[in-house]
C-alpha positions, 0 to 999 in steps of 0.5 A: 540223488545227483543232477548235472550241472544246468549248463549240460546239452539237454541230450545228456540230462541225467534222468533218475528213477526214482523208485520210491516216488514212483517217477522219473525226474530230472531238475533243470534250473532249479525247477523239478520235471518228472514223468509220473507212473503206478505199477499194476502187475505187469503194466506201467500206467503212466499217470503225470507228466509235468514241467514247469511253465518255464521250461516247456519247449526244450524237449524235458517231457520227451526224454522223460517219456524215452526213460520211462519207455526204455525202463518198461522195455528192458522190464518186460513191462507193458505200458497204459499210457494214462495222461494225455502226453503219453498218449501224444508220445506213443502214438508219434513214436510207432516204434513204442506201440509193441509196448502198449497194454491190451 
């Protein structure tokens, strides 16, 4: 996996999917932050999603949440949101609320 360099406009931080781990994540300075999810069928719960203390309030845990919302999107896939930020996110951004699960 690749990260951009620190000094990259939070815009245009590369969030990776990584399939394996079942997250999206990005590294800023130094420190990890991922949007966790589980696949049941046809439904992305999306379980965690974490920061680091030190790096709240710079907008990391909202471009997780676009990634892992834009990936259920161009999947066909529903969304649970599971942990109380993605229950946050979804209800302020009405234009995700097509995606959630019945």
């Amino acid at each position: 996996m690749s990260y951009l360099p620190p000094d990259v406009p939070s815009s245009e931080r590369l969030i990776i999917h990584n399939r394996e781990a079942c997250c999206f994540e990005t590294e800023v300075d130094g420190l990890r932050c991922v949007a966790d999810y589980r696949l049941e069928g046809a439904v992305m719960a999306l379980t965690h999603t974490g920061v680091p203390r030190a790096l709240e309030g710079r907008g990391i845990a909202a471009q997780l949440m676009t990634a892992a919302l834009d990936h259920a999107r161009t999947q066909g896939l529903k969304v649970r949101p599971v942990c109380s930020y993605a229950v946050v996110y979804m209800r302020r951004h009405p234009e995700t609320q097509d995606l959630l699960a019945d």
